[in-house]
N, C-alpha and C positions, 0 to 999 in steps of 0.2 A: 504494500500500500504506500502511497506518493505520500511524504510530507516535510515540511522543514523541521528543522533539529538542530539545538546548541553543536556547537564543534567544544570550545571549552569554556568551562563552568564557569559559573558567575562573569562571564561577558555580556551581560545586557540581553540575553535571549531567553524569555521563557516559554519552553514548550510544552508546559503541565496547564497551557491556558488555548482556550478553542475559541480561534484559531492561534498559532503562537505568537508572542510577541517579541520585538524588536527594538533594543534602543539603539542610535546612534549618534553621536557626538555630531552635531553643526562642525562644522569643516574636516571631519576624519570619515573615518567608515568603520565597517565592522565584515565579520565574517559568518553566514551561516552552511549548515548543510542541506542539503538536498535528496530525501532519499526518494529513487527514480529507477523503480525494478525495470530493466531493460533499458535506457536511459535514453530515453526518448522525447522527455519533454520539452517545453520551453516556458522560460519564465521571461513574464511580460516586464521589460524597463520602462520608466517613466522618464523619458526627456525633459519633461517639464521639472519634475521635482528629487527625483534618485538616479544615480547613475550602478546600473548592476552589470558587472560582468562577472563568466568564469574564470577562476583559477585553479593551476597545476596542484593535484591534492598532492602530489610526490610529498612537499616538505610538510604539507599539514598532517599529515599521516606519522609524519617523522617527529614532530612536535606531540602530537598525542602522544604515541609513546612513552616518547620523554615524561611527559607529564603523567600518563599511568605508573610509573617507574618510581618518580619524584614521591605522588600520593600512596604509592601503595607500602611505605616505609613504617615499619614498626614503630618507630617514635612518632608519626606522624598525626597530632591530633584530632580525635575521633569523629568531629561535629567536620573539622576541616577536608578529613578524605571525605566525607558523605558529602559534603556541596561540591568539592573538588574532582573529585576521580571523572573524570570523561569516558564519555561511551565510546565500544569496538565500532568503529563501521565496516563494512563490507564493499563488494565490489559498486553496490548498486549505489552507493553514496558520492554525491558531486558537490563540488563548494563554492559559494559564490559569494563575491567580495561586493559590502552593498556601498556606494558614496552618501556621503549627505551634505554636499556641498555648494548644494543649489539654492538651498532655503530650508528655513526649521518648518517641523510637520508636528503638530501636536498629537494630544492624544483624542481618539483611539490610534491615530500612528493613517498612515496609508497605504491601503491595502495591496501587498504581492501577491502575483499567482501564476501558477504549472500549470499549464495544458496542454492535452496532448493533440496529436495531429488532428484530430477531427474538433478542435479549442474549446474541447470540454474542459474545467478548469478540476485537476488533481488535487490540487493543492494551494492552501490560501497563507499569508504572514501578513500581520500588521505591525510596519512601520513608523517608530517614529525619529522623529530627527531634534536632538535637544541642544539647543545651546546649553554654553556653561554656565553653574552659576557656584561661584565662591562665596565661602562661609568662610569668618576669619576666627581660629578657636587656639585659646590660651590653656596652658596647664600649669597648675600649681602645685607644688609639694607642700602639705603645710606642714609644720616644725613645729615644736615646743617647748620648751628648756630641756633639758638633759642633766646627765653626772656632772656638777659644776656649774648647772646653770645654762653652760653653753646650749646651743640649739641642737637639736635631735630629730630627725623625721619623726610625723605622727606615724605614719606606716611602715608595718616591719618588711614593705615591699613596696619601697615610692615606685614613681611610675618613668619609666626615661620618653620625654615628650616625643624624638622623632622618631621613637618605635611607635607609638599610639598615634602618632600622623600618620605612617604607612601604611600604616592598617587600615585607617579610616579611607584614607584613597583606594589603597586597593580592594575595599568594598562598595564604597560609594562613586567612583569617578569609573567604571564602567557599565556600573548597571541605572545609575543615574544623572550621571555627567554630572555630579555635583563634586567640587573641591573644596578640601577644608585646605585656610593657609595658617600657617603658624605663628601667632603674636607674642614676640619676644615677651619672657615677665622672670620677675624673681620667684624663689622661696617666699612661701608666704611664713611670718614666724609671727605664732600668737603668742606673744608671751604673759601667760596668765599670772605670773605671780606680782601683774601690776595693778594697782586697785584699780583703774577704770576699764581695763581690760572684765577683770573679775564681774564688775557691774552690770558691763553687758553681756555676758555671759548667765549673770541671775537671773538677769532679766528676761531674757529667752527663755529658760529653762522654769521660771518660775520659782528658784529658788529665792528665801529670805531673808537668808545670810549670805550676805556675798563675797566676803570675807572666806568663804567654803568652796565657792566657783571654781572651777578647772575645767579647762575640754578636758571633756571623758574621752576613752579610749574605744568609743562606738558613739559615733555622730547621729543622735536623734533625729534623721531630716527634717520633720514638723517643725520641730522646736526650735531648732538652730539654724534653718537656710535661710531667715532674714538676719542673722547675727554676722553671716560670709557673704552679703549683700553686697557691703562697703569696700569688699576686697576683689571686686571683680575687675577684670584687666579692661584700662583704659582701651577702645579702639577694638576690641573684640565681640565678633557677637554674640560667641558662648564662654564661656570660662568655668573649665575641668578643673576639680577639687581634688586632688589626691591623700586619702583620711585611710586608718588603719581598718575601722568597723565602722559598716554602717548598719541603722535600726531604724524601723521603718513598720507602724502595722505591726508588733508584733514579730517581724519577722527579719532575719540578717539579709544583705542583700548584699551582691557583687557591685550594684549601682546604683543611682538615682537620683532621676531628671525634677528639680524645683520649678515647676509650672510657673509661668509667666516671669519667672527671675533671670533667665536670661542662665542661669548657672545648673551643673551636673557634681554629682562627686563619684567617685570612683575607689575599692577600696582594696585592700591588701589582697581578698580573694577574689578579685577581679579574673576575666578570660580577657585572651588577646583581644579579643574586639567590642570589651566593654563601651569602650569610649565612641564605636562607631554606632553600638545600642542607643544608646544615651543620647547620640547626635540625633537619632530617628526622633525620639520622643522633640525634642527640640525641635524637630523641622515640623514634625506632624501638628503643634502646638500651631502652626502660621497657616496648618493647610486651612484653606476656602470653603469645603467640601462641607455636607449636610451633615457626614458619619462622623470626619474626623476621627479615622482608627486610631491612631495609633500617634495621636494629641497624648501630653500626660503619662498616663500606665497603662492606656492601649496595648497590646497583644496580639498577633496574631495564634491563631490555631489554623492547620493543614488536616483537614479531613476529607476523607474517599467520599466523594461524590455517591455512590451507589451506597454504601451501609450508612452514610455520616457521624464514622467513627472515627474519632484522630487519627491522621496515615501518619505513625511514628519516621517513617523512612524518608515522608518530606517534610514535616515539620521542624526534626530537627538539622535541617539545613537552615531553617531561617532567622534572620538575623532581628527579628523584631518578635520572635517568643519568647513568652516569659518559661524561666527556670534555668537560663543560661543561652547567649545570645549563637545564633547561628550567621551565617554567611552570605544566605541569597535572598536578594529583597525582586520580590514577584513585579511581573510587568505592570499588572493591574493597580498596583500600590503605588508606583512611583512616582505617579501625579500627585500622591499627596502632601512631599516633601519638596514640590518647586513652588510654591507659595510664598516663599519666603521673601518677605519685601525689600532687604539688603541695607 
């Protein structure tokens, strides 16, 4: 059976949506598959708005590999092979490299299609074509006194910023042309053994003596993210908190995004792509949209269409579930994190 298909994962292609979907960067291209038992068809270009041609699979064939090779490594983390590992093709698989550099196409994207000689159409993909849009995001370590007074990280795992910038691109800057850029900032150091520090920190917390105040070694979100209000980085649009423990509901968390403050924290038992979690909740906050998923504590869940029972095997690819953030953010979502007014 004819139809399009990722080549490799989390490049902006999803073919878990009927028909599949396509992003593609305003002035680059992207690449998908073509499966075409007999290879007989043809797929319609648009002069006006994409430019599609084929290319030699020789080297994409050669790169798959590589990259099944790459993911299939026993150290390789579990959530990461399950969005990563690329599927075998076979003979009947053809690949073709889409442009987008004719003008941006929104969403639903505009629509490709196979067909075959007598131009009944096999096979449908919707296209879209995105400009960039940059997000400017700061990270903080925050500190506390230490042995002596001196300053100490709160986290017994700070965070190194241009590891959690890469990440964040290379989640977000192919599946939805969005860039985070990096806003220079220091160490935050709170240093609590100073009485107006202590005050606002009572105050938050609601304690009565404040002469007793200290950050604790698990960050209340409720309570304390107007307390890290004041310490947001000039010239940024988010600004990443890096804390040993977070508490939240009752419950510890890896993250979490302060609704309408502009700010996230991030904490010791973070995953690699906490920060690009975080950033969802952040964009989804600006989306336009009636639902607004995945605004706040939004969540997706991935369940099988036919029993509508969680399909464990997609869900935990995605990068906007709660319990631990995954890697692929769905075509049909991605509109709801360009909203953002800049």
């Amino acid at each position: 059976m004819a139809a399009f298909q990722e080549v490799f994962r989390r490049s902006g292609i999803d073919e878990h949506r009927s028909p599949p979907g396509m992003v593609v960067p305003f002035g680059g291209s992207n690449i998908v598959a073509l499966i075409d038992p007999g290879r007989k068809l043809k797929v319609d270009p648009n002069p006006h708005a994409l430019g599609i041609k084929e290319i030699d699979g020789a080297d994409i064939r050669r790169r798959l590999v590589q990259a099944r090779d790459t993911f299939s490594e026993p150290d390789i983390d579990p959530q990461l092979r399950a969005a990563s590992l690329p599927a075998t093709f076979n003979s009947d698989a053809r690949f073709f490299e889409i442009n987008g550099r004719i003008k941006p196409i929104g969403f639903p994207g505009l629509e490709v299609v196979a067909r075959s000689a007598g131009r009944k159409i096999e096979a449908r993909l919707h296209v879209a074509v995105l400009p960039e849009i940059k997000i400017k995001v700061a990270f903080r370590n925050v500190m506390v006194p230490g042995t002596g007074g001196a300053p100490a990280f709160h986290a017994k795992k700070p965070c190194n910023e241009q590891d959690e910038l890469a990440t964040m691109n290379s989640i977000w800057r192919p599946q939805a042309n969005i860039r985070f850029e990096r806003v220079p900032s220091d160490w935050l150091v709170i240093d609590d053994s100073q009485a107006g520090v202590k005050q606002e920190l009572a105050n938050a917390t609601g304690m009565k003596d404040a002469s007793l105040a200290a950050l604790p070694d698990a960050i209340e979100v409720e309570k304390l993210k107007s307390f890290f209000v004041k310490y947001k980085v000039k010239g940024a649009h988010l600004t990443i908190f890096c804390v040993d423990k977070l508490w939240s509901n009752g419950s510890s968390l890896n993250g979490s995004f302060a609704r309408s403050l502009d700010l996230a924290f991030i904490s010791s038992q973070r995953g690699p792509n906490t920060s690009a979690h975080e950033a969802g909740h952040f964009l989804g906050y600006y989306s336009k949209s009636a639902t607004k998923p995945w605004d706040s504590q939004g969540h997706t869940l991935e369940t099988d269409p036919k029993t509508g029972n969680e399909n464990r095997a997609e869900d935990i690819k995605m990068l906007m579930r709660g319990g631990g953030a995954g890697w692929k953010i769905p075509f049909n979502l991605v509109k709801e994190f360009r909203d953002f007014p800049g």
